[in-house]
C-alpha positions in Angstrom: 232.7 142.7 99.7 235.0 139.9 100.5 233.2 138.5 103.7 229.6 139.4 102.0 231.3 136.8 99.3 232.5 134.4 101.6 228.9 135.2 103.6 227.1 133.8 100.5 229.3 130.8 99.4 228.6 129.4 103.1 224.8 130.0 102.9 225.4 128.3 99.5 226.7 125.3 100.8 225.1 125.0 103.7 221.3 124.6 101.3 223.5 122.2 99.0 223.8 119.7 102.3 220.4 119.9 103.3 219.0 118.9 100.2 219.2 114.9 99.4 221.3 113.1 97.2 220.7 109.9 95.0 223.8 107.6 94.5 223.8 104.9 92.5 225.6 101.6 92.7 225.9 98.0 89.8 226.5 94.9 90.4 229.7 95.4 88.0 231.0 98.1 90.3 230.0 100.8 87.6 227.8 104.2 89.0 228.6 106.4 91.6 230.8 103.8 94.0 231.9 100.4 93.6 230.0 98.8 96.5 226.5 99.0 98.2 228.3 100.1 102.0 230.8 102.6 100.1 227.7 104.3 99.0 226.0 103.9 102.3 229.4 105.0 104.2 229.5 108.5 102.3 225.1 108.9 102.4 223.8 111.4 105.0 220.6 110.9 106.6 217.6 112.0 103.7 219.9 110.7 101.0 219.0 107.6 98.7 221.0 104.5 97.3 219.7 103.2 94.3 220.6 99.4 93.1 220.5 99.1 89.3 219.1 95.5 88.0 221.6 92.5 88.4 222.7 90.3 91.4 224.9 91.7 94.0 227.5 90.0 95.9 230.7 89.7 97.8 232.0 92.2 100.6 230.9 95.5 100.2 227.5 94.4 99.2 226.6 92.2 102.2 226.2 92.1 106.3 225.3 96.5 105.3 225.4 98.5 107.9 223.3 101.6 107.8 225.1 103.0 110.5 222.0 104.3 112.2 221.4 107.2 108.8 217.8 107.8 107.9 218.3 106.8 104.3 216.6 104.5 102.0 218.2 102.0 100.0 216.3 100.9 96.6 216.1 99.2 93.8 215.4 100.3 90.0 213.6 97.0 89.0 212.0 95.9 92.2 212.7 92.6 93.8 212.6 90.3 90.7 215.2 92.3 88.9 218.1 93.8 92.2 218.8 90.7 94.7 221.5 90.9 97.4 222.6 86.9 96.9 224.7 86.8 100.6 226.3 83.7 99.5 226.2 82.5 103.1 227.3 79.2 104.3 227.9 77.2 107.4 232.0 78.0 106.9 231.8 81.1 105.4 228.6 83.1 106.9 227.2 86.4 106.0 223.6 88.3 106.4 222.3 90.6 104.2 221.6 93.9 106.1 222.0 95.0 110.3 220.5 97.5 112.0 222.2 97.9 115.0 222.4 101.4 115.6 219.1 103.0 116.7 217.6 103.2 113.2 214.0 104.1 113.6 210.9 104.3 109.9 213.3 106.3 108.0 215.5 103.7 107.4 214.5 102.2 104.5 215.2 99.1 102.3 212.5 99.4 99.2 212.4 96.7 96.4 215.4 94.2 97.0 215.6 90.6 97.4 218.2 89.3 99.7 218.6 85.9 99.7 221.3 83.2 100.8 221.8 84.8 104.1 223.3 82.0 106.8 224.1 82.6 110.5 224.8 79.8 113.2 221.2 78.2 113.1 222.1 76.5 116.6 224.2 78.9 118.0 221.8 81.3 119.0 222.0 83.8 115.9 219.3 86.2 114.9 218.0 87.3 111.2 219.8 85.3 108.3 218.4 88.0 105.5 218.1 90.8 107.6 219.0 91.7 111.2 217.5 94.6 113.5 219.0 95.0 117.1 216.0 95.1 119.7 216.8 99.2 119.7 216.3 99.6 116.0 212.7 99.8 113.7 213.7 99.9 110.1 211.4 100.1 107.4 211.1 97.2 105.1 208.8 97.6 101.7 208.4 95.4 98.8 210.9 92.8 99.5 211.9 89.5 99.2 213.2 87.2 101.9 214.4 84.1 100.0 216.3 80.7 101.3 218.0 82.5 104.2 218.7 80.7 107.2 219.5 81.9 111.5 218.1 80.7 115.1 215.8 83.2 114.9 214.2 84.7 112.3 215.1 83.1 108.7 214.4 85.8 107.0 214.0 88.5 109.3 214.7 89.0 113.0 214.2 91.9 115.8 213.5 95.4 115.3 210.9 96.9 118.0 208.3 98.4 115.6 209.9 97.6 112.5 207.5 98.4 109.7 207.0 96.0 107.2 204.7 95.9 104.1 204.1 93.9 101.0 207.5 91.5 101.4 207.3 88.0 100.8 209.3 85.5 103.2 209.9 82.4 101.0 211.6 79.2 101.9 214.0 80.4 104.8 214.4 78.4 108.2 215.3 78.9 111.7 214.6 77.0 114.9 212.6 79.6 116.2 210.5 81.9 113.4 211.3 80.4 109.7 210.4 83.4 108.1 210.3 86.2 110.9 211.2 86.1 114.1 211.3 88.1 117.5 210.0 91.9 115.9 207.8 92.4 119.1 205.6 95.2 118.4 206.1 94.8 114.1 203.4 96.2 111.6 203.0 93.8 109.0 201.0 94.4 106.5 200.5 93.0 103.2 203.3 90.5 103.5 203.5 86.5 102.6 204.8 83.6 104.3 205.0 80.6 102.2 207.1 77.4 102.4 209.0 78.9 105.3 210.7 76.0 108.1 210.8 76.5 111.9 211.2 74.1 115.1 208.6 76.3 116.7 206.3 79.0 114.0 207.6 77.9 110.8 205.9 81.5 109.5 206.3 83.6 112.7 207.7 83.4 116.0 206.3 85.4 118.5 208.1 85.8 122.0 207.9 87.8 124.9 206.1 90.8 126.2 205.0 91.3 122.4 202.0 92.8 120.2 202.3 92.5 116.5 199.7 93.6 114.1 199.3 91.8 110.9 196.6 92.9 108.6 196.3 91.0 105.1 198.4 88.7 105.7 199.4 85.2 103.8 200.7 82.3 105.4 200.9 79.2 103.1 202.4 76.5 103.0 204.5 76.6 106.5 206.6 73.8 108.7 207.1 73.6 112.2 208.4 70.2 113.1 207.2 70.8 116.9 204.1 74.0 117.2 202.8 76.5 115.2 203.1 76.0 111.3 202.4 79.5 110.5 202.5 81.3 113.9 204.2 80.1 117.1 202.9 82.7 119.8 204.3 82.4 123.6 204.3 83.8 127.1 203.0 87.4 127.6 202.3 88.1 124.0 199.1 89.7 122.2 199.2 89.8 118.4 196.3 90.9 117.1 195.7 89.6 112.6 193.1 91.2 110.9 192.1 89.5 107.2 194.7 87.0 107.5 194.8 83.6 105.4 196.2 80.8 106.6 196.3 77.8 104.3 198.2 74.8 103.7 200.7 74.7 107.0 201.2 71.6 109.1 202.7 71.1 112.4 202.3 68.3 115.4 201.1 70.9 117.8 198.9 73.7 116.1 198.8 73.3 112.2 197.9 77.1 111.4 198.8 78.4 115.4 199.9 77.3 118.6 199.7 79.8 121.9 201.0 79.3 125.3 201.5 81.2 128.6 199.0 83.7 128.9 199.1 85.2 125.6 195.5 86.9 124.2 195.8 86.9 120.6 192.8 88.6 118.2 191.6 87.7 115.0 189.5 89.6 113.1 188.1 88.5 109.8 190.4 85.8 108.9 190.2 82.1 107.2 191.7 79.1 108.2 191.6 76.4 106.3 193.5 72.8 104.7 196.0 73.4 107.5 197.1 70.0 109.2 197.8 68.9 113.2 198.3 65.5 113.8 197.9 65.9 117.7 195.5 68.8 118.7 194.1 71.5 116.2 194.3 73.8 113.9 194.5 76.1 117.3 196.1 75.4 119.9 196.5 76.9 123.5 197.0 76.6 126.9 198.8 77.5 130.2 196.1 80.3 130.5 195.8 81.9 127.1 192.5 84.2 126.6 192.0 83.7 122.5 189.6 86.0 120.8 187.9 85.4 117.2 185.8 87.5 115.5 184.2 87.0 112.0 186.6 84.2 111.1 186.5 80.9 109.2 187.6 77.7 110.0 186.8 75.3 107.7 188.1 71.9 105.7 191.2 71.4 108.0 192.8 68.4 106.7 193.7 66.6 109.9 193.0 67.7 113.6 190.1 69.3 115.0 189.0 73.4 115.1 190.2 74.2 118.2 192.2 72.2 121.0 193.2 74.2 123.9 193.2 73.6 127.9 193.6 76.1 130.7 192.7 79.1 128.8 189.7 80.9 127.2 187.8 80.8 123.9 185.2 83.0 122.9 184.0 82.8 119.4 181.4 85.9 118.0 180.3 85.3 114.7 182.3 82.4 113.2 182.2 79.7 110.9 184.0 75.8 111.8 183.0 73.7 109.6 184.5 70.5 107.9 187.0 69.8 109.7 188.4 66.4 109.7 188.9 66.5 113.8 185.4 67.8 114.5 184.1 71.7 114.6 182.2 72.7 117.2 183.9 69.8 120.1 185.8 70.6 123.3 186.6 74.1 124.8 184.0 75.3 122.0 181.3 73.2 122.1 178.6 75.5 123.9 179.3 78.7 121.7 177.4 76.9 118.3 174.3 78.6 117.9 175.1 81.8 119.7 176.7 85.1 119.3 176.4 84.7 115.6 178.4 81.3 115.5 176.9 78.4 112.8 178.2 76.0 111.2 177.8 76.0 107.6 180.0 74.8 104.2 181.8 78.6 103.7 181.1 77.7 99.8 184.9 79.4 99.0 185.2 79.8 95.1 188.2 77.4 94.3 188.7 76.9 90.9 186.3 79.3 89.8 188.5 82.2 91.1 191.5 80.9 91.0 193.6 84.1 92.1 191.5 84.2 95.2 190.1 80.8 95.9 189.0 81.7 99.5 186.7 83.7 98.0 182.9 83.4 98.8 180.0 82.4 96.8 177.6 84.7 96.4 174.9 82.8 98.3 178.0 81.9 100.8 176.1 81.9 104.5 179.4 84.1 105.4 177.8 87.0 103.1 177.0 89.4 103.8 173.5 89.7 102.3 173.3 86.3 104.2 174.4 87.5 107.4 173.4 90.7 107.7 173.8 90.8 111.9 177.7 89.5 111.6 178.4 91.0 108.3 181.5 89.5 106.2 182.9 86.6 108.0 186.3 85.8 106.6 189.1 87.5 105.1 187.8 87.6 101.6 184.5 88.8 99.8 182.5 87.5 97.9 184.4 86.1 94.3 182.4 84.3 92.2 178.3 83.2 91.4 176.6 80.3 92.4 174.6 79.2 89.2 170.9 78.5 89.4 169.6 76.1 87.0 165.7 75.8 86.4 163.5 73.2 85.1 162.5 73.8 81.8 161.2 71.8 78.6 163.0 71.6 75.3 159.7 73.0 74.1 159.7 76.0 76.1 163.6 76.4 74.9 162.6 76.5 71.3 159.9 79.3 71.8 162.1 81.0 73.6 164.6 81.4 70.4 161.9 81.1 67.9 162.3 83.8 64.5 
């Protein structure tokens, strides 16, 4: 009877460990331990860490290590209520999480903002909000990357096929990648870059042997003080951005994108436009690059022409460059207008009349649909709003009209 007892309390605890725990942690210290990496420490792969509302700092609850567990680490409120401030300085620098240790998807931050994050930004450092060694693929859901600051990667750096989804990278800086940098084969989807800083990609730099996937996708508002104000994309590398929007970013050498050194990058469906270059385009490549657009806009740059590029290939199937202060349809492009589906034609966005999507289409838009019917949609966005008619009539003909 005694080992049948003994028998059954080991079964016992042996199903208590396999099931997951949920831990929580304050920013007062209160719940179920006193700092973010005690809780992480004593977690077990399938367990969860849940932030309550408040703003988190000092040690314990910065540079977390997961310590290669399969955990996720949450918040309550979501990333306007739980931040991680990192209070990082040049004298006194700190990140907000590293994943160093092999993590692969089921390491998992979910809802937190980390902001504040500072690593040597010209000593070669990588990831000022969050770090991920080249062996390690986290994934990263509904978070903000605010003000943080590295060599590479602002806001986020590394991480092989990190998984990323509807974060926003806000106002961080780097040399290389102001808001993400070096994540070579990355999912990104969802996510927005806006008034992010960078030498080179003040959005995105993209290095190396890579292939990226970003698929609804802002970039607004970006710096690079030398190429690439959203995306900086370089030697060997083949990203591939499907209804992507790129608006408002500004740099000498590329205002939306610059590519160099036999890259191929695709884009499917996307829209350029009010990005400024004061040297070459809105696009710019060379040193053998073979570029690829499909079913994308680029319209109403503000300085710089379309498309500048030199040693390398363009080829252009139903796309739309149009007002662009630099000219549309010149240089490498000049003999694809007026075939495989290319015009160019005012895109007639929305603007003010749909303000939450003002790249929106006009209904009588010649980047319709119903007005394109062999392309199909050409842009990232559908059509948003109604172009009024208005018909001659008398005020005769109005007054029968509401006659008794």
């Amino acid at each position: 009877m005694v080992r049948i007892a003994l028998a059954c309390l080991a079964v016992l605890a042996s199903a208590s460990a396999a099931f997951p725990a949920t831990f929580t942690v304050a920013p007062d210290g209160t719940g179920d331990f006193p700092t973010i990496q005690a809780a992480l420490d004593a977690s077990a792969s399938g367990d969860v860490v849940e932030l309550a509302d408040g703003v988190f700092t000092g040690d314990g609850n910065r540079d977390l290590d997961f310590l290669g567990k399969a955990l996720t680490l949450r918040s309550l409120g979501g990333p306007a209520a739980c931040a991680i401030d990192c209070e990082g300085s040049e004298t006194d620098q700190h990140r907000g999480i590293v994943f160093q240790n092999d993590e692969g998807p089921g390491s998992v931050v979910e809802g937190v903002t980390i902001m504040h994050g500072w690593v040597d930004a010209y000593g070669g450092t990588y990831g000022g909000g969050i770090y991920c060694a080249d062996d390690a693929s986290p994934t990263i859901r509904n978070c903000v990357l605010h003000k943080n600051q590295a060599a590479y990667g602002g806001g986020m750096c590394g991480g092989a096929y990190s998984e990323i989804s509807g974060c926003a990278f806000v106002e961080n800086e780097a040399v290389r990648g102001g808001g993400l940098g070096r994540s070579p084969h990355a999912t990104i989807t969802g996510c927005s870059f806006t008034g992010n800083l960078g030498t080179y990609g003040g959005g995105i730099y993209i290095r190396s042997s890579c292939s990226p996937t970003l698929t609804d996708c802002l970039f607004e508002g970006n710096e690079a003080s030398h190429s690439g104000g959203a995306l900086h994309i370089e030697q060997h590398c083949n990203p591939v951005l499907r209804r992507c929007t790129l608006t408002g970013n500004s740099s000498p050498i590329g205002g939306a994108f610059d590519v160099s050194i036999e890259c191929a990058p695709i884009l499917h469906n996307c829209t350029l436009s009010g990005n400024s270059c004061a040297y070459t385009g809105t696009v710019s490549c060379y040193e053998y690059c073979v570029l690829t657009f499909e079913n994308t806009i680029i319209a109403h740059e503000v300085e710089g022409q379309a498309v500048s590029c030199y040693d390398s290939e363009v080829a252009l199937l139903c796309c739309d460059l149009y007002g662009n202060a630099g000219g549309d349809w010149v240089g490498y492009v000049a003999d694809q207008l007026g075939s495989d589906g290319n015009i160019c034609e005012d895109p007639l966005f929305c603007g003010d009349e749909n303000p939450s999507a003002p790249y929106s289409l006009h209904n009588s838009s010649p980047c319709a649909p119903a007005y394109n019917p062999s392309c199909g949609l050409v842009g990232a966005w559908d059509v948003g709003c109604c172009a009024t008619s208005v018909a001659e009539t008398s005020w005769g003909a109005v007054k029968a009209t509401y006659a008794p």
